[in-house]
Backbone and ligand atoms as CSV (ligand in chain L), in Angstrom:
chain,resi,resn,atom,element,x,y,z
A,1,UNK,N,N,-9.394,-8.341,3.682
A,1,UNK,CA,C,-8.038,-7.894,4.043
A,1,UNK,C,C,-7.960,-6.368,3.894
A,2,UNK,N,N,-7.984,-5.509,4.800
A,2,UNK,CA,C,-8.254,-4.632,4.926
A,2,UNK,C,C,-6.413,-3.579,4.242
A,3,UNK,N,N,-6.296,-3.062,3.224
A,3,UNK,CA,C,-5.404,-2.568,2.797
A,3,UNK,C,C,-5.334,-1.223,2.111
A,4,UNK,N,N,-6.198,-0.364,1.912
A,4,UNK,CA,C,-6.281,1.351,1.836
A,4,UNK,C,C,-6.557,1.783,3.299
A,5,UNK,N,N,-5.475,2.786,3.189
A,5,UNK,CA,C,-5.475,3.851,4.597
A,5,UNK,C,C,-6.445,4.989,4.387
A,6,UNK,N,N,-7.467,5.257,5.082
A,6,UNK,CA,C,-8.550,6.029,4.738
A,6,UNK,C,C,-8.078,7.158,5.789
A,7,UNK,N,N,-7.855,8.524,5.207
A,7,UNK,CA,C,-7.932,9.311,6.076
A,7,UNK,C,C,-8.791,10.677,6.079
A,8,UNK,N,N,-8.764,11.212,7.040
A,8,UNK,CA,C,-9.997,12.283,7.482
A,8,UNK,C,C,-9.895,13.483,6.485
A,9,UNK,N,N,-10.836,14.390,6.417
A,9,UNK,CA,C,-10.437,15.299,4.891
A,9,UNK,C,C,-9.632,16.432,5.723
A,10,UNK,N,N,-9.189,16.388,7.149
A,10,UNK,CA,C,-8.360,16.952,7.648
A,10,UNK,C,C,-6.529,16.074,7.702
A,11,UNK,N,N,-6.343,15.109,7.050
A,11,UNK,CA,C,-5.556,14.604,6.575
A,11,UNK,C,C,-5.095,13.335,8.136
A,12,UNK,N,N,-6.155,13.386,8.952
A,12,UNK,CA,C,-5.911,12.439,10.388
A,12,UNK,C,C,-6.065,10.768,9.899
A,13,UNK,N,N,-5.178,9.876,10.000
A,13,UNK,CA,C,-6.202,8.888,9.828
A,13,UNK,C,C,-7.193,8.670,10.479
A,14,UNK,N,N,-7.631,7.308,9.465
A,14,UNK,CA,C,-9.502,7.214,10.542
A,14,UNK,C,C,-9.481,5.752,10.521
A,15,UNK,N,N,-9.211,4.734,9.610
A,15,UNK,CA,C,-9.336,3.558,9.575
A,15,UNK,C,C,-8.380,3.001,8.170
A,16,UNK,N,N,-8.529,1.914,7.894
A,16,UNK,CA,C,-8.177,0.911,6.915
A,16,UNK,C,C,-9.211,0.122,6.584
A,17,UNK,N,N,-9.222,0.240,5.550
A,17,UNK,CA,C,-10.714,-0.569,4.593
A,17,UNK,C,C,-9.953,-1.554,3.238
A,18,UNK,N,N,-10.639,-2.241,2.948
A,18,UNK,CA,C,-10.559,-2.918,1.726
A,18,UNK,C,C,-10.267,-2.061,0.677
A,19,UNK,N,N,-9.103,-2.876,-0.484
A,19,UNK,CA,C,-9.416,-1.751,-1.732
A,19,UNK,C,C,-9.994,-1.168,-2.171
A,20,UNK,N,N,-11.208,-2.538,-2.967
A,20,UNK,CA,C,-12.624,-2.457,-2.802
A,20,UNK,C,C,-13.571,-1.318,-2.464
A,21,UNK,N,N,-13.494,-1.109,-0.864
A,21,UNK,CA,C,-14.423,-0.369,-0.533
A,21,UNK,C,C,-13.648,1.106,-0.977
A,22,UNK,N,N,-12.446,0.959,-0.959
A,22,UNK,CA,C,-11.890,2.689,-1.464
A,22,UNK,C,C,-12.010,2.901,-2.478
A,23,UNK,N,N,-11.711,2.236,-3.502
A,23,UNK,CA,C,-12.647,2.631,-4.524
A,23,UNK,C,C,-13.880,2.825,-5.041
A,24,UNK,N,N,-14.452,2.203,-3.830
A,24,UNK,CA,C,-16.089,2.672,-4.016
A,24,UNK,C,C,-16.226,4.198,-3.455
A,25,UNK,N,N,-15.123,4.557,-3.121
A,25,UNK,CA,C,-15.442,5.524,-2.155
A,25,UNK,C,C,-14.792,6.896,-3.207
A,26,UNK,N,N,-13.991,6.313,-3.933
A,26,UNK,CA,C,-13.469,7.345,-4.956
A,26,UNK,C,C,-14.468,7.280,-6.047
A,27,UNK,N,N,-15.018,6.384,-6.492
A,27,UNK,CA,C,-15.960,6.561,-7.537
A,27,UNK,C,C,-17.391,6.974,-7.289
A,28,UNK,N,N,-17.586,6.620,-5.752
A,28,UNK,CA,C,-19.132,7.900,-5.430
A,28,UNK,C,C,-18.317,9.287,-5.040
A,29,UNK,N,N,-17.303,9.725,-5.288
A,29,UNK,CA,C,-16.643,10.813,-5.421
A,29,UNK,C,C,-16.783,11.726,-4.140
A,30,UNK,N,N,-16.538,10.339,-3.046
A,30,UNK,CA,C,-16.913,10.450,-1.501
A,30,UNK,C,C,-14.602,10.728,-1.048
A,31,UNK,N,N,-14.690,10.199,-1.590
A,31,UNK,CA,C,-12.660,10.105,-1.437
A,31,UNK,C,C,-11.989,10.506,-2.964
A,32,UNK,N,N,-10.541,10.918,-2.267
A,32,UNK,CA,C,-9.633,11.035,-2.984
A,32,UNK,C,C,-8.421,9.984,-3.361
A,33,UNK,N,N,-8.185,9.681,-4.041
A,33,UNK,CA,C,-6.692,9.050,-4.301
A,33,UNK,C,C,-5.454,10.087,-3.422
A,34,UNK,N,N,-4.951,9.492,-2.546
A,34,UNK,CA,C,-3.514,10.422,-2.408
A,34,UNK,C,C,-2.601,9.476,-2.502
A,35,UNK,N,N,-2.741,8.589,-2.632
A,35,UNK,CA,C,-1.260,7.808,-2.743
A,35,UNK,C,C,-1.856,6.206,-3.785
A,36,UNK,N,N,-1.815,6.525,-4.995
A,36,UNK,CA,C,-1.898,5.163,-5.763
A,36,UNK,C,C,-1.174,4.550,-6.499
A,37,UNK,N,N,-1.382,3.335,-6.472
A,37,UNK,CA,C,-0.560,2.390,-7.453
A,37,UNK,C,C,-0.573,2.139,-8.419
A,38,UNK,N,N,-0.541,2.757,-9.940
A,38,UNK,CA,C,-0.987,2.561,-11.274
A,38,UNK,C,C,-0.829,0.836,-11.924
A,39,UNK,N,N,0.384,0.359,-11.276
A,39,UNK,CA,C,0.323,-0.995,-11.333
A,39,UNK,C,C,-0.551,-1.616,-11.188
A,40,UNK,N,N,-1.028,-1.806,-10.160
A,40,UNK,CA,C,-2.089,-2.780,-9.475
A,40,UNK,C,C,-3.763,-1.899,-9.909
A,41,UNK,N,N,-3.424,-0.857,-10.969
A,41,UNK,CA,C,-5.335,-0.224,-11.087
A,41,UNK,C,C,-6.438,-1.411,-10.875
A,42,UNK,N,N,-7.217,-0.817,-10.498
A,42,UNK,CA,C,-8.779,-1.485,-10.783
A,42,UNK,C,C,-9.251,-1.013,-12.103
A,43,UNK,N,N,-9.988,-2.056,-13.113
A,43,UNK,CA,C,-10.779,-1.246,-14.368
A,43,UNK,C,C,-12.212,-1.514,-14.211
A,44,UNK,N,N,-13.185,-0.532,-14.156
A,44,UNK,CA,C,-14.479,-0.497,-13.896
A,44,UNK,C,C,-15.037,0.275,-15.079
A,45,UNK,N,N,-15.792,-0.180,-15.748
A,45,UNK,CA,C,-16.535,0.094,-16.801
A,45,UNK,C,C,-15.659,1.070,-17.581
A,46,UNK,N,N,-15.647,2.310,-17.880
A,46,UNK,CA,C,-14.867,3.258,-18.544
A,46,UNK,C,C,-13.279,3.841,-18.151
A,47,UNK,N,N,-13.981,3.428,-16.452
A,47,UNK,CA,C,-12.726,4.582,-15.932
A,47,UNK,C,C,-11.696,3.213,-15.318
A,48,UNK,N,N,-10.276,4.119,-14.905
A,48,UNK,CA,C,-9.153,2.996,-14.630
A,48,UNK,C,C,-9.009,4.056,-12.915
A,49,UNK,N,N,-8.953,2.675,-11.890
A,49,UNK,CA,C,-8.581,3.729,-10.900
A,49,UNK,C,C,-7.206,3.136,-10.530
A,50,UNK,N,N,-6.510,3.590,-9.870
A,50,UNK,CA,C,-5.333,3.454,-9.418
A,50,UNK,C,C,-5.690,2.747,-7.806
A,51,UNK,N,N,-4.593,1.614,-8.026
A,51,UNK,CA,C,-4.934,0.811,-6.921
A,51,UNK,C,C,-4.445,1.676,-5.438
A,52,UNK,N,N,-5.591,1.704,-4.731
A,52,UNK,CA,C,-5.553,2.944,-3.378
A,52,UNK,C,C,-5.166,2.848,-2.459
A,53,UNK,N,N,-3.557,3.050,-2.059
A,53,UNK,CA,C,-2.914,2.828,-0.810
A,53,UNK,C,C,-3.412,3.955,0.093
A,54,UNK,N,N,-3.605,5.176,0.057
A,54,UNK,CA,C,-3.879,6.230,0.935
A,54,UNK,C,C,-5.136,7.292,0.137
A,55,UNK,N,N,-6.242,7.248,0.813
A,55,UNK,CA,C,-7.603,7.802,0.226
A,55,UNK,C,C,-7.495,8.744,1.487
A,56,UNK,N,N,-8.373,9.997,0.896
A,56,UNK,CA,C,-8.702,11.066,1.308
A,56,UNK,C,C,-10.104,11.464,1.354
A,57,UNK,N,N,-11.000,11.564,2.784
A,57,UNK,CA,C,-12.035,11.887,2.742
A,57,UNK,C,C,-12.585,13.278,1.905
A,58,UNK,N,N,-13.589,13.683,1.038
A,58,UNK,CA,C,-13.584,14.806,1.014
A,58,UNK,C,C,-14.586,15.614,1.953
A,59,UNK,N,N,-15.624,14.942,3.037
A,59,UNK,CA,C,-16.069,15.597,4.048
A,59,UNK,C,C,-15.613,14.714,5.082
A,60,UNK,N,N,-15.027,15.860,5.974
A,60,UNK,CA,C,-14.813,15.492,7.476
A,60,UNK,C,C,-15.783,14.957,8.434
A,61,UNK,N,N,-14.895,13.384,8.700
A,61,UNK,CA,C,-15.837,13.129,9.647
A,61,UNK,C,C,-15.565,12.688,11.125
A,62,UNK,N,N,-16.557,12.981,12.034
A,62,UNK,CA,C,-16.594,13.236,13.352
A,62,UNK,C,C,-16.037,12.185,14.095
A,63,UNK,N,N,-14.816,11.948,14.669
A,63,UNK,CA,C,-14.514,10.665,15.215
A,63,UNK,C,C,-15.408,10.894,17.288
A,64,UNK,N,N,-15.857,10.051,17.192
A,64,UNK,CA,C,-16.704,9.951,18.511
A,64,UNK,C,C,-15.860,10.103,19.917
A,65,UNK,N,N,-16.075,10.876,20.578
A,65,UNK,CA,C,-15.011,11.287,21.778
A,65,UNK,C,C,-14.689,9.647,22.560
A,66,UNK,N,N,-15.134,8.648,22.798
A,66,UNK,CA,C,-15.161,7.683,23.171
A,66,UNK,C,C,-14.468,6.764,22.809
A,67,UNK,N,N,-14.195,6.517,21.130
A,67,UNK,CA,C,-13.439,6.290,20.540
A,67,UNK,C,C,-11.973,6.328,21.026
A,68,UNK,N,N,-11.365,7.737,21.428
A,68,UNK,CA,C,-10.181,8.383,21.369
A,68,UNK,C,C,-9.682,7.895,22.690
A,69,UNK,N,N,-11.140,8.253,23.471
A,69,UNK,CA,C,-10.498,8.202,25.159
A,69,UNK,C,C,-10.511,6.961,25.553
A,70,UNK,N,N,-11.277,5.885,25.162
A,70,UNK,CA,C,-11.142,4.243,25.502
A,70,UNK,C,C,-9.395,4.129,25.099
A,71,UNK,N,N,-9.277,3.464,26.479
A,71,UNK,CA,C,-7.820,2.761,26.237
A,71,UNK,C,C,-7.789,1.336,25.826
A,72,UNK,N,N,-6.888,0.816,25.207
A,72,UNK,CA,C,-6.986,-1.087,24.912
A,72,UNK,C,C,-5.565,-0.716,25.131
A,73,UNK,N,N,-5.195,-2.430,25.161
A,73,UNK,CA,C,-4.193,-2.576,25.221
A,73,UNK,C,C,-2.934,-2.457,24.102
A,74,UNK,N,N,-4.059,-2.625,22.816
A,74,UNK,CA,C,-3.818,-2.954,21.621
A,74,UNK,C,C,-3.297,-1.764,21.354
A,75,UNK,N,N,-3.786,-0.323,21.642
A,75,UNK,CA,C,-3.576,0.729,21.782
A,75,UNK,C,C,-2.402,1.494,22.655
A,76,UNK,N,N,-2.278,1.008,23.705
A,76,UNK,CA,C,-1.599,1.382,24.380
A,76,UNK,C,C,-0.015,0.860,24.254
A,77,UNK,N,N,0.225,-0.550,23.546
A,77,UNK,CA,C,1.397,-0.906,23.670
A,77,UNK,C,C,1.931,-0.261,22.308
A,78,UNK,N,N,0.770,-0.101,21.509
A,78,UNK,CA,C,1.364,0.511,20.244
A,78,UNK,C,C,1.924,1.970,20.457
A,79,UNK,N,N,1.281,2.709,21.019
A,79,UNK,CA,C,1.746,4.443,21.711
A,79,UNK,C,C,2.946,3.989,22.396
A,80,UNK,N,N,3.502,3.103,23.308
A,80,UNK,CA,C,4.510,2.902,23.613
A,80,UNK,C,C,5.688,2.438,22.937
A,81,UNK,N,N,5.306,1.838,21.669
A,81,UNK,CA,C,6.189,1.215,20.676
A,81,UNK,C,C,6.488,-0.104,21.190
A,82,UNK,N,N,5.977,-0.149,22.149
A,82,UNK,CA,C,5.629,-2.048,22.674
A,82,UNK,C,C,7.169,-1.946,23.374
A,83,UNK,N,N,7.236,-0.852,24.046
A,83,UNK,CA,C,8.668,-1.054,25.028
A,83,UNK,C,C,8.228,-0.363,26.375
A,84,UNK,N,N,9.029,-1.035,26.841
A,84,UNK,CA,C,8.633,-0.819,28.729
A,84,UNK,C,C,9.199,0.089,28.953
A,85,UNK,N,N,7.972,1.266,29.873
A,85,UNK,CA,C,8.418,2.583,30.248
A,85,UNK,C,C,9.396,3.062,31.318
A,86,UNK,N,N,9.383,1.915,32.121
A,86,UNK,CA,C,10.868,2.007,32.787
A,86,UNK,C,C,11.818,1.565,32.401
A,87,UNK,N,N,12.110,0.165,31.895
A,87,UNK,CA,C,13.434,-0.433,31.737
A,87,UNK,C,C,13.703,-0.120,30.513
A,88,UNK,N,N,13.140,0.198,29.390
A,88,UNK,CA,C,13.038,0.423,28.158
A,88,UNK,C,C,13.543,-0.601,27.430
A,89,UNK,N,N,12.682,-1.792,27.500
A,89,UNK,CA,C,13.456,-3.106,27.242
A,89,UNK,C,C,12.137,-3.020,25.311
A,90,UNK,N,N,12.372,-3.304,24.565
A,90,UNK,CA,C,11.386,-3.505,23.430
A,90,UNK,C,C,11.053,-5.137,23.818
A,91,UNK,N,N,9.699,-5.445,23.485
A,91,UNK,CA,C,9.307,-7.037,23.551
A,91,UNK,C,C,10.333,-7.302,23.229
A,92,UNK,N,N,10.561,-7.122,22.231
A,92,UNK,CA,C,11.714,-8.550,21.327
A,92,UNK,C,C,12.605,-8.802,22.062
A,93,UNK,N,N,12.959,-8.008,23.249
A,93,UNK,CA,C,14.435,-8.443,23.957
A,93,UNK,C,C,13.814,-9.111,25.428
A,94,UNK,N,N,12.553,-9.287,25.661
A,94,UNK,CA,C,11.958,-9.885,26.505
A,94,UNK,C,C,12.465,-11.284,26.865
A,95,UNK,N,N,12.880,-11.615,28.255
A,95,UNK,CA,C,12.683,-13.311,28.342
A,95,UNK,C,C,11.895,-14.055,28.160
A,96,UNK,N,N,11.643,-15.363,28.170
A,96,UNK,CA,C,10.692,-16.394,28.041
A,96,UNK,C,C,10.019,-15.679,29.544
A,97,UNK,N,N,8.696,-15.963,28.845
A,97,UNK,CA,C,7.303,-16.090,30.364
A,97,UNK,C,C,7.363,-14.474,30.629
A,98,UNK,N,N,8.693,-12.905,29.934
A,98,UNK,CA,C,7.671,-11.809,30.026
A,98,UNK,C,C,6.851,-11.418,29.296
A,99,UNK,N,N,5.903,-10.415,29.386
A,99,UNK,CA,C,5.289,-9.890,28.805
A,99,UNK,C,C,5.355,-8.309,28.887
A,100,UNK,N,N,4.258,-7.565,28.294
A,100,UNK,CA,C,4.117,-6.405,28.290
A,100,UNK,C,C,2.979,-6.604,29.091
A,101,UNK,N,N,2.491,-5.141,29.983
A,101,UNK,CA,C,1.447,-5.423,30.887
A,101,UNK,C,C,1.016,-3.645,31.195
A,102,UNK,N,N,-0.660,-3.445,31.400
A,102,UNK,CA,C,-0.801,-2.112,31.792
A,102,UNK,C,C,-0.086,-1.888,32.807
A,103,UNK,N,N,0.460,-0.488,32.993
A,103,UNK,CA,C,0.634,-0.056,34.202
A,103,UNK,C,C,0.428,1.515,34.355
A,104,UNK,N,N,-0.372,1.396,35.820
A,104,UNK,CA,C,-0.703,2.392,36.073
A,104,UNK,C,C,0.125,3.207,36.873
A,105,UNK,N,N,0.521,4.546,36.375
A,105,UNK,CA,C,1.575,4.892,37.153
A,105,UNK,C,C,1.041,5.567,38.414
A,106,UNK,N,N,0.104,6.244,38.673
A,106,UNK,CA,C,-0.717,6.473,40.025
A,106,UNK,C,C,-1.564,5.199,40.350
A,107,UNK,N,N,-1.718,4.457,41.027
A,107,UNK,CA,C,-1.937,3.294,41.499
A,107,UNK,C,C,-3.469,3.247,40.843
A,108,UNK,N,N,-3.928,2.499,41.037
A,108,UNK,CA,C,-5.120,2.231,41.237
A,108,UNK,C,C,-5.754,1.807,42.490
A,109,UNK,N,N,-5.554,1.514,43.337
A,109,UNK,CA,C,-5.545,1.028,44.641
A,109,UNK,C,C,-5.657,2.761,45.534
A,110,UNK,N,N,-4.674,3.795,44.426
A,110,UNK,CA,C,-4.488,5.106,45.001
A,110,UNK,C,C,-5.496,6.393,44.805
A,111,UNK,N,N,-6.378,5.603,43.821
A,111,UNK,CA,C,-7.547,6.255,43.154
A,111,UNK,C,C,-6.748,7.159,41.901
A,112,UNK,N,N,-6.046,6.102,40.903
A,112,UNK,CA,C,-5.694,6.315,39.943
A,112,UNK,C,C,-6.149,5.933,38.590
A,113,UNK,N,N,-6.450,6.307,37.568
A,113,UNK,CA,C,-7.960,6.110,36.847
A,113,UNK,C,C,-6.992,5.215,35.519
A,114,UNK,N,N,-7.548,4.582,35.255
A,114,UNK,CA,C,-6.992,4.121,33.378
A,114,UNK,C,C,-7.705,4.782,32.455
A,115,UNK,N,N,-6.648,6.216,32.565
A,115,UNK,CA,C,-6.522,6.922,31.372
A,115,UNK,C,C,-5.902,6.881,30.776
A,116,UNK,N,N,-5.417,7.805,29.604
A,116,UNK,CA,C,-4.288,8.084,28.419
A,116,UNK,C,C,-2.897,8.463,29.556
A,117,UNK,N,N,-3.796,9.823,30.170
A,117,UNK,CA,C,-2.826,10.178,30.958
A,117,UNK,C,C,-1.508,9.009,32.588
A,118,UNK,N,N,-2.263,8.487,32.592
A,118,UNK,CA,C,-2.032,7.308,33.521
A,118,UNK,C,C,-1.307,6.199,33.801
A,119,UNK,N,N,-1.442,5.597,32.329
A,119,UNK,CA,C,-1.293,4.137,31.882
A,119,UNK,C,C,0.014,4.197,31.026
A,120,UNK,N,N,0.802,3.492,31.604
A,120,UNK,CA,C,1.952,3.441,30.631
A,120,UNK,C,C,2.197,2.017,30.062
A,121,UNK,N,N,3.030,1.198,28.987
A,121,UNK,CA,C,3.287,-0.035,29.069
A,121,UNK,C,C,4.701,-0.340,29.747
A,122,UNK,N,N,4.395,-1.529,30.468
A,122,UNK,CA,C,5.450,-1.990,31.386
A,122,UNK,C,C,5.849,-3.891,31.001
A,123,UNK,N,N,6.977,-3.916,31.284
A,123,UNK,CA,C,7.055,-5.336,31.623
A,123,UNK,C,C,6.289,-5.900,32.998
A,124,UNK,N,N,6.578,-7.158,33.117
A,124,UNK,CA,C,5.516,-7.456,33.809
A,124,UNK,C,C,6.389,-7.745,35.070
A,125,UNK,N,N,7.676,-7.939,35.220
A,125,UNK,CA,C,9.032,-7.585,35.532
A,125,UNK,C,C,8.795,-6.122,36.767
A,126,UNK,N,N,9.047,-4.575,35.820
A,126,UNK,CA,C,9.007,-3.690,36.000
A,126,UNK,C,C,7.443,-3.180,37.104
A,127,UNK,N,N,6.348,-3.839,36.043
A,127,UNK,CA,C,5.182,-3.348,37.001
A,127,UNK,C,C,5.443,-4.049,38.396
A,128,UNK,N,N,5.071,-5.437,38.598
A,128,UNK,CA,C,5.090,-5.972,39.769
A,128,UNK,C,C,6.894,-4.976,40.843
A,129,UNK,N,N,7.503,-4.526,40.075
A,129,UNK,CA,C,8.469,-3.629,41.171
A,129,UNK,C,C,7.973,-2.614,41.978
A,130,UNK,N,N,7.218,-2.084,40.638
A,130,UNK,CA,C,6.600,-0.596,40.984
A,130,UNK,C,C,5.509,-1.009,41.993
A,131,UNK,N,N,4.630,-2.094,41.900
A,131,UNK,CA,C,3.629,-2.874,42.488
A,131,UNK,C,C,2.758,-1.210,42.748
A,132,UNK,N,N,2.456,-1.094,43.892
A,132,UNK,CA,C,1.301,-0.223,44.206
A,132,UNK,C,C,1.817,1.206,45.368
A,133,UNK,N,N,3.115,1.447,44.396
A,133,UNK,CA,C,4.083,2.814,44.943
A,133,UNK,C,C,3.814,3.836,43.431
A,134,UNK,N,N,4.019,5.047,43.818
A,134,UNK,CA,C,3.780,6.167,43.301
A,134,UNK,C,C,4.883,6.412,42.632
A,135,UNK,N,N,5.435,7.218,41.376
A,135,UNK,CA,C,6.881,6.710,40.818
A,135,UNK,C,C,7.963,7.470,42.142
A,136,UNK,N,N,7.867,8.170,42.615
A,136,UNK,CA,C,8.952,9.528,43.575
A,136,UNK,C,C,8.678,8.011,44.639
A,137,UNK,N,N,8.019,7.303,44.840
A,137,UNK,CA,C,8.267,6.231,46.068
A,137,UNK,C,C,8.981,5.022,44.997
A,138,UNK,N,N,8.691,4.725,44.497
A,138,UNK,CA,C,9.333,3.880,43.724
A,138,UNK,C,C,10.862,3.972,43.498
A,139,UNK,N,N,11.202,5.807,42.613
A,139,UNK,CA,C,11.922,5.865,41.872
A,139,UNK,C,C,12.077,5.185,40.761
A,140,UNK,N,N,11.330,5.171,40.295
A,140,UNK,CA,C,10.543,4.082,38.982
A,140,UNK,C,C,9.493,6.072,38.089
A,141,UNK,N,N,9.744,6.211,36.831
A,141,UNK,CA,C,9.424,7.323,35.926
A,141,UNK,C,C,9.910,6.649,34.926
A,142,UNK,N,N,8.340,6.776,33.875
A,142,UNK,CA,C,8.262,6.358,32.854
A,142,UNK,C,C,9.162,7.311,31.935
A,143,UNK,N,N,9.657,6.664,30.803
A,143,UNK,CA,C,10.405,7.495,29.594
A,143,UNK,C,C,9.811,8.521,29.320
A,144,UNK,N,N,8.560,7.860,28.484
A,144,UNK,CA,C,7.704,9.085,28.203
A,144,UNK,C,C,6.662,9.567,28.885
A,145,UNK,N,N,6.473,10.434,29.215
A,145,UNK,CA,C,4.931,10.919,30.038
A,145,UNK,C,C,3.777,10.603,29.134
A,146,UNK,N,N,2.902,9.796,29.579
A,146,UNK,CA,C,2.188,9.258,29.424
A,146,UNK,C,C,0.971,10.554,28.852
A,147,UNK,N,N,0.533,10.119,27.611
A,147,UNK,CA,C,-0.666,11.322,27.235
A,147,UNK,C,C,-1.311,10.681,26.234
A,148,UNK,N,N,-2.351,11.166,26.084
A,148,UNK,CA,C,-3.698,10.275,25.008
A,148,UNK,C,C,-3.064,10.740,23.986
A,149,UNK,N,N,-2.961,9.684,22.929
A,149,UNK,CA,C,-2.215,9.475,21.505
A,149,UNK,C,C,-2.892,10.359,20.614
A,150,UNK,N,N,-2.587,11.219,19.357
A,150,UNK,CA,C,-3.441,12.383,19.376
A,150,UNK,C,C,-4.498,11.316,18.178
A,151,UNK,N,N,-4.168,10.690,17.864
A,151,UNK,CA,C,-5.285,10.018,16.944
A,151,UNK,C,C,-5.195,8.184,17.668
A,152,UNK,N,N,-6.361,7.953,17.502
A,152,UNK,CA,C,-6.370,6.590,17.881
A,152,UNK,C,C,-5.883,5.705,16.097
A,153,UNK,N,N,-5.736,5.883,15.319
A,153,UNK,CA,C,-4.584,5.259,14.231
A,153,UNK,C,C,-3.353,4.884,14.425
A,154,UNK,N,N,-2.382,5.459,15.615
A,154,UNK,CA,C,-1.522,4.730,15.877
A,154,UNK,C,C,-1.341,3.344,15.578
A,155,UNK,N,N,-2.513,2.788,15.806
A,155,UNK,CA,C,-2.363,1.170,15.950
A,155,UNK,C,C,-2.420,0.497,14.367
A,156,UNK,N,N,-2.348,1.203,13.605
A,156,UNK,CA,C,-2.409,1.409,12.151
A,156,UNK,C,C,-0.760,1.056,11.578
A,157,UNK,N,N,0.186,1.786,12.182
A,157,UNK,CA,C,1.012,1.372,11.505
A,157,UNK,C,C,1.929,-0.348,11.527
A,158,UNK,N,N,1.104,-0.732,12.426
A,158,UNK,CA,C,1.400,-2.265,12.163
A,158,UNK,C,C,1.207,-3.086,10.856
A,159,UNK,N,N,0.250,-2.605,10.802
A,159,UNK,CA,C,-0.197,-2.572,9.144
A,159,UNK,C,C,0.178,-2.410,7.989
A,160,UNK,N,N,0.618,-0.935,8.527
A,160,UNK,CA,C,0.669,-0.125,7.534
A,160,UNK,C,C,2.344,-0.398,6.645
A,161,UNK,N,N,2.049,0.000,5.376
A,161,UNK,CA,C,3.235,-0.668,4.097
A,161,UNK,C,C,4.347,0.959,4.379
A,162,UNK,N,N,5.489,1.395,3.859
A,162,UNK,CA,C,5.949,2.016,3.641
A,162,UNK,C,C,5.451,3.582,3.328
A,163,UNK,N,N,4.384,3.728,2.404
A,163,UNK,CA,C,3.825,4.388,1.824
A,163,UNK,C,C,2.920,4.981,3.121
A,164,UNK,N,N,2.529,3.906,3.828
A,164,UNK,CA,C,1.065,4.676,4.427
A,164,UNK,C,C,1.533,4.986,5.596
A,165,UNK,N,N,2.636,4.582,6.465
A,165,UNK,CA,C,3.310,5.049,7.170
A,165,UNK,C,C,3.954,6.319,7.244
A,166,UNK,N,N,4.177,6.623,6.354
A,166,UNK,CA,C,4.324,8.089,6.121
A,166,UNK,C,C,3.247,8.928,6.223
A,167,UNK,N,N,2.499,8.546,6.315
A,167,UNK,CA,C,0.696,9.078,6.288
A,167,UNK,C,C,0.483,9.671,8.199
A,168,UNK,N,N,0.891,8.421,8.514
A,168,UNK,CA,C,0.507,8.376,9.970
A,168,UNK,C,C,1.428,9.350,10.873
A,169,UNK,N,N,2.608,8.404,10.563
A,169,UNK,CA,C,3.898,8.662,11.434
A,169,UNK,C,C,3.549,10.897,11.881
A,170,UNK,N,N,3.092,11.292,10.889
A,170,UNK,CA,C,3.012,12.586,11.217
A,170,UNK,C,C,2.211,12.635,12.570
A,171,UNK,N,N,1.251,12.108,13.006
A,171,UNK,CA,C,0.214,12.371,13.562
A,171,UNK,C,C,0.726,11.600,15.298
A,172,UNK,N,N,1.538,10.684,15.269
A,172,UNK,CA,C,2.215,10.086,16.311
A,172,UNK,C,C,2.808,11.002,17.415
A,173,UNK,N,N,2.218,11.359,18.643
A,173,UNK,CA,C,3.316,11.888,19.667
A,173,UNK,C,C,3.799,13.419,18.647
L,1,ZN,ZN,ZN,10.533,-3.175,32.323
């Protein structure tokens, strides 16, 4: 169960790991504690660590350009806040049988690529309107302009408790 927010020694997140492993990571004196729980410590031989909601790398490490620029969906509805870029409907107010669905706002059909820049989330409603029109033919423009999320952690704060959300939320848009 993956529950310490591990972030970059430039303060970006990078992942979520096991307690466990964050404290392995503070005691090879590879991480920092920035946000612990004295309640919940771990006790390991001499020392007491504080149970590790938010660890701090102390060398920066290289997140892989590929990483960032792969889109998922998982990714993408989270950068959207899982609400449709035209109607601005949030799932939760969705009917039975919609969904959320990619959409590409330069077609694909138009030689429009699934990028960051590109891809917005849509109902499934909204896309099939827009179908394979350009938004100025449509009249269909997403809320937000669509741009690669500056950290791929976004998808983190689903997760993420009170504490570590505050971690992220900086790094969002
Ligand atoms: Zn919609």
């Amino acid at each position: 169960m993956p529950e310490s927010l591990v972030l970059n020694a430039t303060y970006e997140p990078l992942c979520f790991v096991s307690a466990r492993r964050a404290v392995c990571l503070v005691l090879k004196e590879k991480a920092q504690i920035i946000e612990g729980d004295n309640e919940r410590a771990f006790r390991a031989e001499k020392i007491i660590v504080p149970f590790p909601r938010v660890v701090r790398l102390l060398a920066f490490v290289e997140v892989p350009r590929w990483a960032k620029r792969h889109v998922s969906r998982t990714l993408l509805f989270a950068r959207d806040r899982y609400t449709c870029q035209y109607c601005g409907r949030h799932y939760s107010e969705f009917k039975k049988g919609e969904c959320l669905t990619i959409e590409h706002v330069k077609p694909k059909s138009r030689g429009g690529l699934t990028e960051w820049e590109n891809v917005v989330t849509a109902c499934n409603a909204c896309n099939a309107r827009k179908a394979d029109k350009l938004p100025m033919e449509a009249k269909m423009y997403p809320i937000n302009t669509p741009r690669e999320p500056r950290y791929i952690a976004i998808v983190f704060l689903a997760n993420a408790d009170d504490v570590q959300k505050r971690w992220l939320e900086y790094w969002i848009r």
